[in-house]
C-alpha positions in Angstrom: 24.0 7.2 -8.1 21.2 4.1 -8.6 19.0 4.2 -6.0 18.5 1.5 -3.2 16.3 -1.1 -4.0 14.4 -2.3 -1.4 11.9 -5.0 -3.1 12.1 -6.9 -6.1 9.4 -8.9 -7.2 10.5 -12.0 -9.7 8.2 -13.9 -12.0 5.4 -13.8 -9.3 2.6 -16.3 -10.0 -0.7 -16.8 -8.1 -3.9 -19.0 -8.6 -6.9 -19.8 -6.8 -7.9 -23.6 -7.9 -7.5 -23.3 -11.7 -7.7 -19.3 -12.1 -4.6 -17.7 -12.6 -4.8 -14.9 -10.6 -1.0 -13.5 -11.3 1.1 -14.8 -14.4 4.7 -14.1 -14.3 4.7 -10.4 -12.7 8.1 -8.9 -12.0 9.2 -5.2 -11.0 11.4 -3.5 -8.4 11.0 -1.0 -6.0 13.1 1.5 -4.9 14.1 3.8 -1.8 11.4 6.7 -2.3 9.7 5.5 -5.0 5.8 6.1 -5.3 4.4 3.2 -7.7 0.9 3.4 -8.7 -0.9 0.4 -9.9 -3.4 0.5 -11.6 -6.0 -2.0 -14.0 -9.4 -2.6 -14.1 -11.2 -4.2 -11.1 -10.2 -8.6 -11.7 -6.6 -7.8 -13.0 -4.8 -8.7 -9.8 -4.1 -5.8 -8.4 -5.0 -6.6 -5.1 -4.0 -10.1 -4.5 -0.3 -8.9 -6.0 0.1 -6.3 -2.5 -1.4 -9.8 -1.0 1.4 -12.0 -1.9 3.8 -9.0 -1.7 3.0 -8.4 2.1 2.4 -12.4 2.6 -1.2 -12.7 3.4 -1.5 -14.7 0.1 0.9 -17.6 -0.5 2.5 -17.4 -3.9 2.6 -20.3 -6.2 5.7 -19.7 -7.9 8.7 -16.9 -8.0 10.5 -14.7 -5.8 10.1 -11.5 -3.3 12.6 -10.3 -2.4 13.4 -7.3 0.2 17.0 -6.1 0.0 18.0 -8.9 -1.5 16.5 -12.1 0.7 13.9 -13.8 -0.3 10.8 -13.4 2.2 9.1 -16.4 1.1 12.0 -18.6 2.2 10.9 -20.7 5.1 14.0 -19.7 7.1 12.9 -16.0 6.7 11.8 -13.8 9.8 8.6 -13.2 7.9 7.3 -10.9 11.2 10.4 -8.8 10.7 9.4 -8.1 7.1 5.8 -8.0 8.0 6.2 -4.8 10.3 8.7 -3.3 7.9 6.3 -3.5 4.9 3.5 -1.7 6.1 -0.2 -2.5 4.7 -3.2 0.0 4.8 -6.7 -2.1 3.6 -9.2 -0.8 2.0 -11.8 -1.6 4.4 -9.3 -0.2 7.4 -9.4 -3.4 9.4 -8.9 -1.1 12.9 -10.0 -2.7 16.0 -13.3 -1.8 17.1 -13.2 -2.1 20.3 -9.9 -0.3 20.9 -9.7 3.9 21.1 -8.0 5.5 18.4 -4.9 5.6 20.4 -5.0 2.0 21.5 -4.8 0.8 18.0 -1.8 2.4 17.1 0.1 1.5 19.8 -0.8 -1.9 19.9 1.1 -3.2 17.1 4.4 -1.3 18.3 3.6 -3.0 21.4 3.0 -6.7 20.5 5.5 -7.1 17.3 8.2 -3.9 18.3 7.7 -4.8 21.8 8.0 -0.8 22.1 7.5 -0.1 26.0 4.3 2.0 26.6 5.0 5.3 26.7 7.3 4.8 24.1 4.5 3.4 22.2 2.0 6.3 23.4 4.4 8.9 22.0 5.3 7.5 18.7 1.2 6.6 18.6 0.5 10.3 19.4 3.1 11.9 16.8 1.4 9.8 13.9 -1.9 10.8 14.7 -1.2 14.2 15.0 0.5 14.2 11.6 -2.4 12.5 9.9 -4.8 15.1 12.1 -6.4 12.5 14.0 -4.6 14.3 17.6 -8.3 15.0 18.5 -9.8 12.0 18.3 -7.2 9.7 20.4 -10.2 8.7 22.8 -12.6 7.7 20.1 -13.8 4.3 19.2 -13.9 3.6 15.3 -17.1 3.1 15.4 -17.1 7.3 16.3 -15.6 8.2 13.2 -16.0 9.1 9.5 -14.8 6.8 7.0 -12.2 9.2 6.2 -10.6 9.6 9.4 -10.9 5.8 10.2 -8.7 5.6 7.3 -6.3 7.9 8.5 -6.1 6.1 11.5 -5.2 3.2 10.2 -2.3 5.2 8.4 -1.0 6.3 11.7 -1.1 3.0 12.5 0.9 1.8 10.0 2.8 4.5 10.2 3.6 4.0 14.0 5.5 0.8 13.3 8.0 2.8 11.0 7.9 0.8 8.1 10.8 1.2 5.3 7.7 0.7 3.0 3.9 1.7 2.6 1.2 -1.0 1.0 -1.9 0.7 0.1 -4.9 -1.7 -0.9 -7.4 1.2 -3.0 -7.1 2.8 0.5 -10.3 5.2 -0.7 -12.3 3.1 -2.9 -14.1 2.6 0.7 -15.3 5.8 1.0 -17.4 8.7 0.2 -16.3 10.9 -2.1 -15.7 13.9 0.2 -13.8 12.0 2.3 -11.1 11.1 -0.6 -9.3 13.9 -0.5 -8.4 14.2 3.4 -6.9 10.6 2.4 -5.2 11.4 -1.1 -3.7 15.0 1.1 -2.5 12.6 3.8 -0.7 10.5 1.1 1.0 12.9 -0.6 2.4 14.5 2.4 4.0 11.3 2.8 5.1 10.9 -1.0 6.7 14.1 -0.2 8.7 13.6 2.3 10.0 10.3 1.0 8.0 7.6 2.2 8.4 4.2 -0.5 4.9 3.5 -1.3 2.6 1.0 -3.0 -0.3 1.8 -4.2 -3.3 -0.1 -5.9 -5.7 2.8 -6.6 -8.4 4.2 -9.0 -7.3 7.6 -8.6 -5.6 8.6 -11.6 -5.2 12.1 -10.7 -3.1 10.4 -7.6 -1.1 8.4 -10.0 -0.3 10.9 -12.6 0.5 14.1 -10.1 2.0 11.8 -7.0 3.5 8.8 -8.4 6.8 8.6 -10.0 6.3 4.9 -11.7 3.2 3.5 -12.6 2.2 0.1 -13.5 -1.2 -0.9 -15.7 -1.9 -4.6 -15.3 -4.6 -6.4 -16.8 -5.7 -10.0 -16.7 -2.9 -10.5 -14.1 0.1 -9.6 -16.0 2.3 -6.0 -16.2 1.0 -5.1 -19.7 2.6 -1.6 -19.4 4.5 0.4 -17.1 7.2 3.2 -16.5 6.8 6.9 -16.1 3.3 8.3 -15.1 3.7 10.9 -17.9 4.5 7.9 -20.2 2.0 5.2 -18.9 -1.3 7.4 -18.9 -0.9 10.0 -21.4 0.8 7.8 -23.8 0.3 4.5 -23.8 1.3 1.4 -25.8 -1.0 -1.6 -25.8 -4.4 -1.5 -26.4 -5.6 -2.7 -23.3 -4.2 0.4 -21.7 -5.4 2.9 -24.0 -9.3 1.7 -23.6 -8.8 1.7 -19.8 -7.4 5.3 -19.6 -9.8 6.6 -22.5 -12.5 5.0 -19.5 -11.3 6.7 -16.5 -9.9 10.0 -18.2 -12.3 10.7 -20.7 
């Protein structure tokens, strides 16, 4: 039985003026698939999850989510937008909003999910991220940790087919990394399709199922977590991993 795909990215390209960002990057995703990606800081990482969830405009090839390609102008791009969730790295909640406020916002304004309705789905996100206590808090209240597990209940609360993660920790201390990584691989768990730019290799080789290493904006290696950082190919991946793993 193959599984479902649910994006496919072709032959993506990106520049900014004359620097090519992304050259030519293509890979799939699948229902319940966790891919890690994974490069030094300048590879493209980031701007890839850009383009992917359309905050960055793509200079040349195809995403595609089941099948139709998003970029097309004819495209509900809001549609795709709430079912391709994105979690920043700097957690971009509203400050002056509670807790509760900004997760039901979004269900409110782009669902247009009545109020309670949105209160209730809002309230069963935060209390599976442990965030239930803090519903009447403004951001500005919380730890860098739980602001970022807000802003997974947020995402969360819209009920997204798929998860973008943008180095959802690299923001924080590090005691706060593993309420964050624990929150994420409850979700892995039960089944969630997630995308995630990270530094965390112990994330990527115990949570992940397909991992990608991309340097100077191009896939130079991916496939199998057990494959990709224990035994890699291309040199560029082996002096990486000897950095971060010792």
């Amino acid at each position: 039985m193959m599984a479902e795909q649910i994006l496919e990215i072709r032959h993506l390209s990106k520049s900014f003026g004359t620097h090519e960002v992304l050259k030519d990057v293509s890979f799939q995703v699948c229902k319940g698939d966790v891919t890690s990606i994974i490069g030094a800081s300048g590879s493209g990482k980031s701007t890839l999850l850009r383009c992917i969830n359309l905050l960055e405009t793509k200079n040349g090839g195809e995403i595609l989510f089941h099948g139709e390609d998003v970029t097309d102008p004819k495209y509900n791009q809001n549609a795709f937008r709430a079912k391709v969730g994105m979690v920043f790295q700097s957690f971009n909640l509203f400050n002056n909003m509670t807790v509760l406020r900004n997760c039901m916002v979004g269900q409110q304004k782009v669902l247009k999910m009545p109020k309670e309705e949105a209160k209730k789905r809002a309230l069963y996100y935060l209390d599976k991220v442990g965030m239930a206590p803090y519903i009447n808090a403004k951001p500005a209240q919380l730890s860098g940790g739980q602001k970022q597990r807000v802003a997974i209940a947020r995402a969360l609360a819209m009920q997204p087919e798929v998860l973008l993660f943008d180095e959802p920790t690299s923001a924080l201390d590090p005691e706060m990394v593993g309420e964050v990584l624990s929150v994420m691989k409850s979700l892995a768990e039960e089944g969630m399709t997630m995308v995630v730019v990270t530094h965390e290799m112990s994330f990527a080789r115990d949570v992940s199922n397909h991992v990608i290493y991309m340097a100077d904006g191009v896939i130079e290696e991916e496939g199998a977590p057990d494959e990709v950082l224990a035994h890699p190919k291309s040199e560029k991946a082996k002096e990486f991993l000897e950095r971060f793993l010792g």
